[in-house]
C-alpha positions in Angstrom: 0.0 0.0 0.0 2.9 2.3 0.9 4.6 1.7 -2.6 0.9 2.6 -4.1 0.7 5.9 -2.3 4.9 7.0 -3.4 3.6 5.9 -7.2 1.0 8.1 -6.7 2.9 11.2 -5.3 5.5 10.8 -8.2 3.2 10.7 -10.7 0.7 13.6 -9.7 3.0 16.5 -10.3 3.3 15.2 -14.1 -0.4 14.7 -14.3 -1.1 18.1 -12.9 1.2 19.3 -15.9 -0.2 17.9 -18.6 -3.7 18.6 -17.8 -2.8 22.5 -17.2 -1.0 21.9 -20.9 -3.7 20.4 -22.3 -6.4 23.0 -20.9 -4.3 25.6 -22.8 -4.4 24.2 -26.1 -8.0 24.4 -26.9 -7.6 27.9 -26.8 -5.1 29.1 -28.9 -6.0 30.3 -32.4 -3.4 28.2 -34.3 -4.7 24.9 -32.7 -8.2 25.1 -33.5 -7.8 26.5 -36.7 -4.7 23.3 -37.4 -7.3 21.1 -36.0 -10.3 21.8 -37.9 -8.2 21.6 -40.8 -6.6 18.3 -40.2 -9.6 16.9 -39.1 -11.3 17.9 -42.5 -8.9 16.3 -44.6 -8.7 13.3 -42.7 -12.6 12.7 -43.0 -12.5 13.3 -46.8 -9.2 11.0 -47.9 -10.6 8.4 -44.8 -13.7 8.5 -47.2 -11.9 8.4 -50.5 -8.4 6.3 -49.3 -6.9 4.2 -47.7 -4.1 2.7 -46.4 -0.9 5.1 -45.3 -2.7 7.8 -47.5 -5.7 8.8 -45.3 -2.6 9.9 -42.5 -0.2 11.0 -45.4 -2.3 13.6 -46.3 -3.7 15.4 -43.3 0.4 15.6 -42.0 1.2 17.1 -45.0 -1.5 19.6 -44.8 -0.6 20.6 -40.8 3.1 20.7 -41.7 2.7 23.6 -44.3 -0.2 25.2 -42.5 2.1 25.2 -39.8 4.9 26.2 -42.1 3.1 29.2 -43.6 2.1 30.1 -40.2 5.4 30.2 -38.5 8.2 30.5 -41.4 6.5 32.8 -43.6 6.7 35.7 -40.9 10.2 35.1 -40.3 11.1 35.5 -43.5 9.0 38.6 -44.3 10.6 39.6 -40.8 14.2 38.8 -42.0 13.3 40.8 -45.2 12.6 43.9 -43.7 8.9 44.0 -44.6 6.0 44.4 -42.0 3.9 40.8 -41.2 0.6 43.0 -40.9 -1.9 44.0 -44.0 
């Protein structure tokens, strides 16, 4: 029972992190728009695919929204131009 309860006090610190983590995620812009997206394209090559396809796809897609949302900034930034309209 001892050993139970010194499982239990190691591991709550790391559980108390991830949910606080988690609980963050929801609300950031990039994550819901990244997730809506991915989710769309893996409902439409699930329906038309299959195989490593139906997750080929949707990673693509989140790696250059990602990339577009991230890179392109920096390299208007290293450019010398302004990121806003």
């Amino acid at each position: 029972m001892v050993e139970l309860l010194n499982e239990l006090r190691v591991a709550l610190p790391g559980v108390q992190i991830l949910f606080a983590f988690l609980l963050t995620v929801p609300f950031s812009q990039l994550c819901a728009l990244a997730a809506a997206l991915g989710g769309s394209v893996l409902l439409i090559t699930d329906l038309m695919f299959d195989g490593i396809r139906v997750w080929l796809y949707p990673g693509v897609v989140l790696v250059l929204l990602v990339g577009l949302w991230f890179v392109r900034p920096l390299l208007r930034q290293a450019r010398g131009k302004s990121s806003g309209p």
